[in-house]
FIMISE-659931 format. One record per residue (C-alpha): residue number from 1; x, z, y. Coordinates in steps of 0.02 Angstrom, whole numbers, plus 50000, padded with zeros to 5 digits. Layout:
N
(node NUM, (X, Z, Y))
...
//
This chain:
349
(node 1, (49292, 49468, 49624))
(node 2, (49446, 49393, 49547))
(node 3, (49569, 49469, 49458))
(node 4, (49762, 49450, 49441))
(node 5, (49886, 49462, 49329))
(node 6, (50006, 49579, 49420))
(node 7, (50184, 49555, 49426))
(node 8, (50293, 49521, 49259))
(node 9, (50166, 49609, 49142))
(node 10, (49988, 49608, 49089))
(node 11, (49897, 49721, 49198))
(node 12, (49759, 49639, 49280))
(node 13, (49706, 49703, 49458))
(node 14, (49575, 49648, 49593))
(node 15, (49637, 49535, 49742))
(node 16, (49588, 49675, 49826))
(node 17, (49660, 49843, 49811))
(node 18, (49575, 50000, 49897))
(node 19, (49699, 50105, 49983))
(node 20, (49679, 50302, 50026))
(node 21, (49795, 50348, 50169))
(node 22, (49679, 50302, 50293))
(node 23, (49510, 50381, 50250))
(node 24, (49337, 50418, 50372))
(node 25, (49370, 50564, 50476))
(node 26, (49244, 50695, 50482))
(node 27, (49213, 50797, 50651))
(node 28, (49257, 50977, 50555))
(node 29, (49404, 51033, 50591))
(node 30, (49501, 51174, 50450))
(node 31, (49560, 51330, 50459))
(node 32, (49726, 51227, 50544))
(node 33, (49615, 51132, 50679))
(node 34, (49655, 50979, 50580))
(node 35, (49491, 50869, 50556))
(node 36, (49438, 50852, 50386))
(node 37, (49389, 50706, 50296))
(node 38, (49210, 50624, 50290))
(node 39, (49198, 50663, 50106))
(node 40, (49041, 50625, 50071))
(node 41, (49062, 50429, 50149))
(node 42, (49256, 50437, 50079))
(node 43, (49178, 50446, 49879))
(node 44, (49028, 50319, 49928))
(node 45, (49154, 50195, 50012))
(node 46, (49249, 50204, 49825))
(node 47, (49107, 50191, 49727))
(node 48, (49058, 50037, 49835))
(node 49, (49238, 49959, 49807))
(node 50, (49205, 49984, 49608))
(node 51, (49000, 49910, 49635))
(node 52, (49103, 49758, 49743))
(node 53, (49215, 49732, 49564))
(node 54, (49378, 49815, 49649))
(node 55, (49458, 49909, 49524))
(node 56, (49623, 49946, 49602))
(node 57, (49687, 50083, 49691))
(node 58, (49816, 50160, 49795))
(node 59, (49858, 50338, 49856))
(node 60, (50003, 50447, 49860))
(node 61, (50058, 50647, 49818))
(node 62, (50075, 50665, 49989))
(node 63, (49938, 50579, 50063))
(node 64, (49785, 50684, 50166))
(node 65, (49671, 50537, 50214))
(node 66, (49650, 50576, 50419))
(node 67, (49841, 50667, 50442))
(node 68, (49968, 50542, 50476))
(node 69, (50117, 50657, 50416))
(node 70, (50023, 50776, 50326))
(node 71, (50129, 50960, 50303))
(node 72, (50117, 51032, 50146))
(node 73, (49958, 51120, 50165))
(node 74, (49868, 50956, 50190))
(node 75, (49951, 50864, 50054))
(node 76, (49847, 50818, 49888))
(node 77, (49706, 50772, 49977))
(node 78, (49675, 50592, 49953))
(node 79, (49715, 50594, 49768))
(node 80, (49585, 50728, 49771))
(node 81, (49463, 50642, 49824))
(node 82, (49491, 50480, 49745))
(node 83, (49479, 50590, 49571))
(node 84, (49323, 50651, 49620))
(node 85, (49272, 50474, 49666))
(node 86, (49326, 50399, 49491))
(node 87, (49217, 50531, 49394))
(node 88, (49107, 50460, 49290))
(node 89, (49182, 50280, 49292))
(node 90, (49284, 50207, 49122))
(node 91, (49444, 50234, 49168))
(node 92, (49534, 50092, 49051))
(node 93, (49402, 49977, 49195))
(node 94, (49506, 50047, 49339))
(node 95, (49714, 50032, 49376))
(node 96, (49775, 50179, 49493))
(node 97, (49932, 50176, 49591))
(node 98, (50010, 50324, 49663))
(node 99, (50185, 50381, 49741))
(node 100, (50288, 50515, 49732))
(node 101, (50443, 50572, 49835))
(node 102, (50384, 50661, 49990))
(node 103, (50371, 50845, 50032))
(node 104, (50257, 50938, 49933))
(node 105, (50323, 51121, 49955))
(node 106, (50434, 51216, 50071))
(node 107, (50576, 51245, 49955))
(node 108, (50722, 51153, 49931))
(node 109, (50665, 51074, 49756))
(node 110, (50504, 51007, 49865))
(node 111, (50565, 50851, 49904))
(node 112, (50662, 50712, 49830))
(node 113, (50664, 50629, 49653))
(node 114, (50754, 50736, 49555))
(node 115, (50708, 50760, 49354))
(node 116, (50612, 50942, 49419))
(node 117, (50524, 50853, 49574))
(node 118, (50464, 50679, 49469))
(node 119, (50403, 50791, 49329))
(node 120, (50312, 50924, 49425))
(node 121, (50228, 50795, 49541))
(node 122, (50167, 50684, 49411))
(node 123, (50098, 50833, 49332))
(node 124, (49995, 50886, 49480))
(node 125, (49965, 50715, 49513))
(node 126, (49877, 50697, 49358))
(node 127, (49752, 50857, 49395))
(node 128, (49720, 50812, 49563))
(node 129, (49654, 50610, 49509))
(node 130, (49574, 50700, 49330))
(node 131, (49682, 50573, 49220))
(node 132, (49776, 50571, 49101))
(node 133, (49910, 50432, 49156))
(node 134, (49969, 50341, 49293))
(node 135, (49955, 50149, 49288))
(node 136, (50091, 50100, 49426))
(node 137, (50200, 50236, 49481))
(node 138, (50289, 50201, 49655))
(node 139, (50439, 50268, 49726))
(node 140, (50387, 50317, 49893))
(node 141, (50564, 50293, 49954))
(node 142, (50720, 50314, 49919))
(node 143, (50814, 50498, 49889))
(node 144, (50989, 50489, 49962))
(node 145, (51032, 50646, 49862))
(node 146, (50993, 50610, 49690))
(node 147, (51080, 50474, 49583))
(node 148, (50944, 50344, 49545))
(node 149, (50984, 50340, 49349))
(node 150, (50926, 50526, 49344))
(node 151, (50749, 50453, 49438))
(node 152, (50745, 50323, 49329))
(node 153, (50780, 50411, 49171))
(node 154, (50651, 50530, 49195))
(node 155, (50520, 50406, 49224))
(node 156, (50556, 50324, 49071))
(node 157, (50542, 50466, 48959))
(node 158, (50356, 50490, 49065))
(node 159, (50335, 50318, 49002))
(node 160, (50369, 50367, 48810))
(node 161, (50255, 50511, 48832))
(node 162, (50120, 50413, 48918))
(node 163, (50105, 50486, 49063))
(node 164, (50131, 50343, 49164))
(node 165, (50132, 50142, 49106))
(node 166, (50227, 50052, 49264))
(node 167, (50331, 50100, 49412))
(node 168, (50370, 50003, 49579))
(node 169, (50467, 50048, 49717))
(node 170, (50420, 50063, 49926))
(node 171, (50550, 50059, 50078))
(node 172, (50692, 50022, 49963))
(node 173, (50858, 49927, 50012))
(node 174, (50835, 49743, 49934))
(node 175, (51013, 49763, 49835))
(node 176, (50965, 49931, 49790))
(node 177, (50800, 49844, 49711))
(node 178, (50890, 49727, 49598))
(node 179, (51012, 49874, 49533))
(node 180, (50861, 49981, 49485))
(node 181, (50757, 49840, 49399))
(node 182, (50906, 49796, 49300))
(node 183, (50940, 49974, 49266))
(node 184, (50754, 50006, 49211))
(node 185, (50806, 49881, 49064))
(node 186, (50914, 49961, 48987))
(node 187, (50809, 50110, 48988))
(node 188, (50658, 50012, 48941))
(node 189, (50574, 50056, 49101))
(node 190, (50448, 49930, 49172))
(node 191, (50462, 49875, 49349))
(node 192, (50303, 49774, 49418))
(node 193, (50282, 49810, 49611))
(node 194, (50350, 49831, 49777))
(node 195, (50243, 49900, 49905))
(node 196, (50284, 49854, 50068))
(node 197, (50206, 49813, 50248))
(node 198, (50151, 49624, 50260))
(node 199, (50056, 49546, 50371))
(node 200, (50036, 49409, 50527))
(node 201, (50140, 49491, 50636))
(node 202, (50271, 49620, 50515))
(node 203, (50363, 49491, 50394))
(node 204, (50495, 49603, 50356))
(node 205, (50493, 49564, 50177))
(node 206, (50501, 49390, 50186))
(node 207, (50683, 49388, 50251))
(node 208, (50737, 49467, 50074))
(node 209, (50585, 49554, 49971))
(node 210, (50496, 49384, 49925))
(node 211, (50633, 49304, 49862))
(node 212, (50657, 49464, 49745))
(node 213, (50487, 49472, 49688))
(node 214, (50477, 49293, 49649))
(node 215, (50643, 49310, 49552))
(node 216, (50629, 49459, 49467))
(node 217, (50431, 49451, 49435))
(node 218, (50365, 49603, 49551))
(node 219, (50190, 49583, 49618))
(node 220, (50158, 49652, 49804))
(node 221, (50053, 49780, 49869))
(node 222, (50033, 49719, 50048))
(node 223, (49983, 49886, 50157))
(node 224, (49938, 49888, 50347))
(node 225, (49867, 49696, 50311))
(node 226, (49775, 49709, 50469))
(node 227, (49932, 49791, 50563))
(node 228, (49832, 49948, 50602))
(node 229, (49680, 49869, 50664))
(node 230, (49749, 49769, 50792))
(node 231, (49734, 49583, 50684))
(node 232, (49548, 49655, 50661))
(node 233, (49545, 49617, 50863))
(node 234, (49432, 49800, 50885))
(node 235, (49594, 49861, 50995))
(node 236, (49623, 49730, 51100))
(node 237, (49532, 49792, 51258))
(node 238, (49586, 49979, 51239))
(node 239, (49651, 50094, 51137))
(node 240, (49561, 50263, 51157))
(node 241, (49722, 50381, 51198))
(node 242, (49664, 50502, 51061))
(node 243, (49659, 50399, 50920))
(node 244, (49750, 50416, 50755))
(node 245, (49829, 50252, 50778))
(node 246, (49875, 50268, 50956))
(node 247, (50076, 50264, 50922))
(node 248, (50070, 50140, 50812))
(node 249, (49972, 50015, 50901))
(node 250, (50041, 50021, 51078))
(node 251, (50198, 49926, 51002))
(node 252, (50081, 49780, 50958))
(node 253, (49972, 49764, 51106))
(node 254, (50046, 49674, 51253))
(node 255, (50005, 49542, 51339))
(node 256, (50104, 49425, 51246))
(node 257, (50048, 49469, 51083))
(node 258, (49868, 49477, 51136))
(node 259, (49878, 49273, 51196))
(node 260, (49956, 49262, 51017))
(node 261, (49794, 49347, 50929))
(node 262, (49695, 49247, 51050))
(node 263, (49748, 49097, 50962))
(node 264, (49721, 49158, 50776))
(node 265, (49561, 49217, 50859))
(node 266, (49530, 49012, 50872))
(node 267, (49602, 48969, 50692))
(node 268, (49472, 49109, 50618))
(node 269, (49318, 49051, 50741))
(node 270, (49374, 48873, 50689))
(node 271, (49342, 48938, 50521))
(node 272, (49181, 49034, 50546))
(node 273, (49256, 49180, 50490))
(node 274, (49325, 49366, 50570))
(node 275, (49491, 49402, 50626))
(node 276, (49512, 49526, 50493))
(node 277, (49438, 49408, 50364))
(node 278, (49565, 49269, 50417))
(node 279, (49705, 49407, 50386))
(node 280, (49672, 49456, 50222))
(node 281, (49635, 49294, 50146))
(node 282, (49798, 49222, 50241))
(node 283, (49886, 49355, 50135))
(node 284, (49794, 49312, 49956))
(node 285, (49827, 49131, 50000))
(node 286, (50031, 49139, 50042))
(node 287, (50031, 49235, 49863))
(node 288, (49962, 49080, 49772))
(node 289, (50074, 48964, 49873))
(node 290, (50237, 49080, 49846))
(node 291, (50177, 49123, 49651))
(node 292, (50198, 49296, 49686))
(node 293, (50031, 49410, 49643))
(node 294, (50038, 49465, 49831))
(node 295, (49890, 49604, 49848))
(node 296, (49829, 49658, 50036))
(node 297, (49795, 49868, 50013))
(node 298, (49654, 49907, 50141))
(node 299, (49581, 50061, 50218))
(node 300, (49401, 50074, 50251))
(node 301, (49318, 50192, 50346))
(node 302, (49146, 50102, 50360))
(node 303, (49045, 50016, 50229))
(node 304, (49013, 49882, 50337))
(node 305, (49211, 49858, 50340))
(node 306, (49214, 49851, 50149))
(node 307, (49078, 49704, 50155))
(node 308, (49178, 49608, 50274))
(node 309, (49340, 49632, 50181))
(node 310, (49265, 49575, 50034))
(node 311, (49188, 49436, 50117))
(node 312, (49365, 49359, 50159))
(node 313, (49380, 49334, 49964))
(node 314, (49242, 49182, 49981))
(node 315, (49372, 49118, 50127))
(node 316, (49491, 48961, 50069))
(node 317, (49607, 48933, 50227))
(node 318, (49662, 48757, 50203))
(node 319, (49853, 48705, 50183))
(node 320, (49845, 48630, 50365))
(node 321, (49767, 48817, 50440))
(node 322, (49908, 48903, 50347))
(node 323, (50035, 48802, 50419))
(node 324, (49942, 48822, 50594))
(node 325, (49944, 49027, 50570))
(node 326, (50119, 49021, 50494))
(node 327, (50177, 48950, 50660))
(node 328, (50072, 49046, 50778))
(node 329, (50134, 49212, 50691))
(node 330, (50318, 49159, 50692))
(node 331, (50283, 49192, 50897))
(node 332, (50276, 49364, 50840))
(node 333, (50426, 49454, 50872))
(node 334, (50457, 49565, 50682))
(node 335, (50424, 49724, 50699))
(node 336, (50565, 49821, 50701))
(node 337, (50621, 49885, 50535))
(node 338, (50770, 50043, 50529))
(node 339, (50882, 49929, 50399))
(node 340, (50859, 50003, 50223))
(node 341, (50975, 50130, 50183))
(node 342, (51097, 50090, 50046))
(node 343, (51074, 50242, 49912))
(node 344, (51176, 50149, 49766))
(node 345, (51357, 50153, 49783))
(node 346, (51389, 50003, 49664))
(node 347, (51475, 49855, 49712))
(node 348, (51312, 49739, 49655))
(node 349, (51306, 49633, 49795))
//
């Protein structure tokens, strides 16, 4: 495993960070009739990420592992589990990322990142991972009705009381980004990542987000690097109608975009590697050639997924295959991105 220096500071992380949204799904079902998580191969899939020399990762407050949009009776659940996971292990070895913005109760203070919100989330955030600080603490996106400076005020003073080291932001309007990370100066606040989707086919960020990161020193946390499966090529024949990634996927498979796979299917046979190994180490490699720490988050359900993943890392795609993918993905239409909501009212353009 290699290890990065992440963003404008001197955190190290893995080139390889383990994400929790998307967990293995057990066949229990709650007291809801909402399936449960496959604990038991959930905590060994982390403690094979740590044994594999990944020590970074990635959940949210709001996160449940299987739910897509968990309500609040599912929330909590992946930090849960990844705090279970992580006992035992020496915690100054491992750098944990998690977000905070989303529902968490039914009341009107359960929601948003106001001062009361940020405080009492990073609070239970910190019993349900068993830690006693955050290392990077995201923004899950952006509150329209709170000013930023309170956010941002707040999280510095969890800074001075070490409760959390870094922040980053997620689904935030690029002119909205600067004004925060020059804000966080003056406040002595440390901005270090943007966590956004990035892959072959959604290059969102690249019409805006790199050129910020590169500027301004952010490091990337690259989630859905295999777009939801599909650039791991296990959807291309059928989607079963049931599955949790139905929705999501039926916007990528066409034929169109299938003859498109077909031929990063070639590049990655070419190279005597996997579709999804092709994908992630495409990702790692545009990093090194943009000089922007650019880490792919990925969710593993299966051991044998983990292996592979890892596996990319021993993958060098050649300048001439990058080029070759960077054209065949530009046949990609973008996926279509809502524009970012302007929540700063500043004239900062």
């Amino acid at each position: 495993m290699k290890y990065i220096r992440f963003g404008n500071s001197g955190l190290k992380v893995s080139q390889i960070a383990l994400g929790t949204w998307h967990l293995p799904e057990s066949n229990e079902v709650d007291s809801f009739n909402i399936n449960k998580v496959d604990e038991p191969l959930a905590l060994n899939i982390i403690k094979s990420a740590i044994d594999n020399g990944i020590n970074f990762f990635d959940t949210a407050n709001i996160y449940h592992g299987v739910m897509q949009n968990p309500d609040v009776y599912h929330t909590g659940n992946s930090e849960r589990i990844l705090g279970k996971a992580l006992i035992g292990y020496d915690r100054e070895s491992l750098v944990i990322s998690t977000k905070i913005m989303g529902r968490m109760a039914n009341h009107p203070n359960g929601i948003g990142l106001s001062r009361k919100y940020v405080r009492w989330q990073v609070n239970e955030s910190l019993k349900r991972l068993k830690t006693d600080y955050i290392d990077i603490l995201h923004m899950h996106m952006p509150d329209i009705t709170t000013p930023i400076e309170e956010t941002l005020d707040t999280l510095s003073a969890l800074v001075y009381n070490g409760l959390i080291y870094y922040i980053g932001e997620s689904h935030f309007h690029p002119y909205d980004i600067i004004y925060i990370l020059n804000y966080s100066r003056t406040v002595h606040l440390q901005m270090i990542s943007m966590q956004e989707p990035y892959n072959l086919i959604d290059k969102y960020i690249e019409k805006d987000k790199i050129d910020i990161a590169r500027i301004y020193g952010l490091g990337i946390m690259a989630y859905m690097p295999l777009a939801h499966g599909f650039l791991s090529g296990k959807y291309i024949n059928e989607i079963p109608p049931m599955s949790r990634f139905y929705n999501n996927l039926s916007e990528y498979i066409n034929p169109e975009n299938i003859k498109v796979l077909d031929k990063i299917n070639e590049i990655a046979r070419n190279l005597d590697a996997s579709l999804a190994q092709v994908s992630i180490s495409y990702i790692i490699r545009k990093g090194e050639l943009l000089n922007i720490p650019i880490v792919p988050v990925v969710g593993i359900t299966k051991i044998e997924q983990l292996n592979e993943i890892v596996d990319s890392l021993n993958l060098k795609i050649p300048d001439d295959y990058i080029k070759m993918l960077d054209d065949v993905s530009l046949q990609f239409k973008n996926v279509p991105h809502e524009d970012y909501k302007r929540i700063i009212k500043y004239n900062i353009n």
